[in-house]
N, C-alpha and C positions, 0 to 999 in steps of 0.2 A: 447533454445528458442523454445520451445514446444507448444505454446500455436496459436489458430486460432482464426480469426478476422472475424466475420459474421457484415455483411451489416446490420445496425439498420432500423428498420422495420418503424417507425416514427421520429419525428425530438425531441430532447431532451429537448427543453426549454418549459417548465411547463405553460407558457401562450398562447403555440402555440394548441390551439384545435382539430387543423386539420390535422386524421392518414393517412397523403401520405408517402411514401417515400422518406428519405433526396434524394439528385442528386449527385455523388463524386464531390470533389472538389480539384485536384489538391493532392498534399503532402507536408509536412514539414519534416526535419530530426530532428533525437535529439538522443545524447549518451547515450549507456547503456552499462555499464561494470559489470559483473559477472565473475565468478568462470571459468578462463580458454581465457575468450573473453573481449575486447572492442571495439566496434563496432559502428556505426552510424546507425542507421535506419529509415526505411522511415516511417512515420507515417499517414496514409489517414486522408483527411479532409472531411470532409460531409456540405453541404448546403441545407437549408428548402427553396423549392420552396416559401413556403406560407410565412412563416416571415422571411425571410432571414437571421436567424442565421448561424452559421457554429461553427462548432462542427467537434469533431475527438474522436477517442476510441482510447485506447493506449493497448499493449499487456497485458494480465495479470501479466507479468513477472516487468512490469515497473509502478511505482510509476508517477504522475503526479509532475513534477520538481524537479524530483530526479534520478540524472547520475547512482547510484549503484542500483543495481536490488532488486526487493523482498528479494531473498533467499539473500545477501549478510545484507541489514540491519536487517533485523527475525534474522541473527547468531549473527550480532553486540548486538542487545538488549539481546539474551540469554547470552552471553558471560556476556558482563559489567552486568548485575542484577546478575549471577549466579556465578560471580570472578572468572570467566575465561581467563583470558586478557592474562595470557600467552599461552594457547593454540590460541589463536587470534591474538597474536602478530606473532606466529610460522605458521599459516594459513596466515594471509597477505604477510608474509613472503614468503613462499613458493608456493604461488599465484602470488608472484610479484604484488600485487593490491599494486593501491598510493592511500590506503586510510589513510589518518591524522587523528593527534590526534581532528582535530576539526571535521572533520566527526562523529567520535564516539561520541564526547557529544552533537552534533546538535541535534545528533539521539536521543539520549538517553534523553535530555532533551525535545523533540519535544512528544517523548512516554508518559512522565511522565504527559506534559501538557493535554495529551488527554485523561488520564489513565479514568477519570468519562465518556467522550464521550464513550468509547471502553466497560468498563463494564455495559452502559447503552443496548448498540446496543447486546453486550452478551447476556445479559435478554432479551431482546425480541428475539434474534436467538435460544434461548436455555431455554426456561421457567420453571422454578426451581432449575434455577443451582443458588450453594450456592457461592456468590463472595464474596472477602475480604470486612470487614467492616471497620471503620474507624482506621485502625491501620497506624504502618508505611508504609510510601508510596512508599516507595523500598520494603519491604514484601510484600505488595498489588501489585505491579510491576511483582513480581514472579510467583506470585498465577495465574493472568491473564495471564501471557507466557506459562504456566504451561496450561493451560485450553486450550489455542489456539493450543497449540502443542498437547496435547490430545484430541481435541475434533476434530479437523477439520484433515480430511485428509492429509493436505500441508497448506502453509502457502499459496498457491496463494487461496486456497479455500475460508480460512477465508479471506484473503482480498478480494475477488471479491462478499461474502454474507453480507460482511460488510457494500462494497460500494451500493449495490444492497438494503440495507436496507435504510442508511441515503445520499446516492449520492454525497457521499465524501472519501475519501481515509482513512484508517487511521492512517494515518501521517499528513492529510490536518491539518492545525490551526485551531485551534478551541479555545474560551475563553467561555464555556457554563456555570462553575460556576465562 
């Protein structure tokens, strides 16, 4: 859990016009289990004087309503697209994580649904990169893992230029076509 939490400079809801700074507001917990740890953490909340929203940032390391951390779903999606699963089995394994079998297809089906969201947000992070075209969508699934893990540093990278582009996670729901 490497990652640092800087104080947001204005209040996050797009109809709030006015750049003050939120005011903290108190904490919420919520579970994050990775490689080694499961833990509770505190999560700060933030409130906009001006329109009284509240809002909170969450670590880089953690998904918004999702207990297992970045680096553990990034392995689940390489694993299952790449037929990996017994090297994953022997990783959970020997992690002792209680991640189920319905974790992995939550995951793995929640990727697939976003797979056009993710390759759109790609093209605009990356302008001229060549992504899969309309073939199999487990091929296209790989092509884009493949892109993500080569092209971005870490995977917390791409997810926080991700979100930074469409202000959504990308595991959030999405139904865009």
């Amino acid at each position: 859990m490497d990652s640092v939490i800087h104080r947001p400079e204005s209040c996050s809801n797009p109809g709030c016009k006015i750049p003050i700074p939120p005011k903290k507001h108190d904490f919420y917990k919520r579970n994050c289990i990775d490689i080694g740890y499961a833990v509770r953490i505190k999560i700060r909340r933030y409130y906009c004087p001006h329109c009284g929203m509240t809002f909170s940032y969450l670590p880089a390391f953690c998904l918004p309503y999702f207990q297992y951390s970045l680096r553990i779903i990034f392995l689940i999606l390489r694993c299952h697209f790449f037929k990996m699963l017994s090297f994953l089995s022997g990783f959970i394994h020997s992690h002792q994580l209680s991640l189920q079998r319905q974790h992995r297809q939550f995951y793995t089906r929640r990727f697939l649904v976003n797979l056009k969201r993710i390759q759109i947000v790609l093209r605009e992070l990356s302008p001229g990169l060549v992504l899969p075209d309309n073939q199999d969508i487990r091929t296209g699934a790989q092509k884009v893992l493949r892109i993500i893990r080569r092209g971005f540093t870490t995977i917390l990278t791409f997810s926080q230029r991700f979100s930074a582009q469409c202000n959504h996670s990308f595991m959030t729901p999405c139904k865009l076509f």
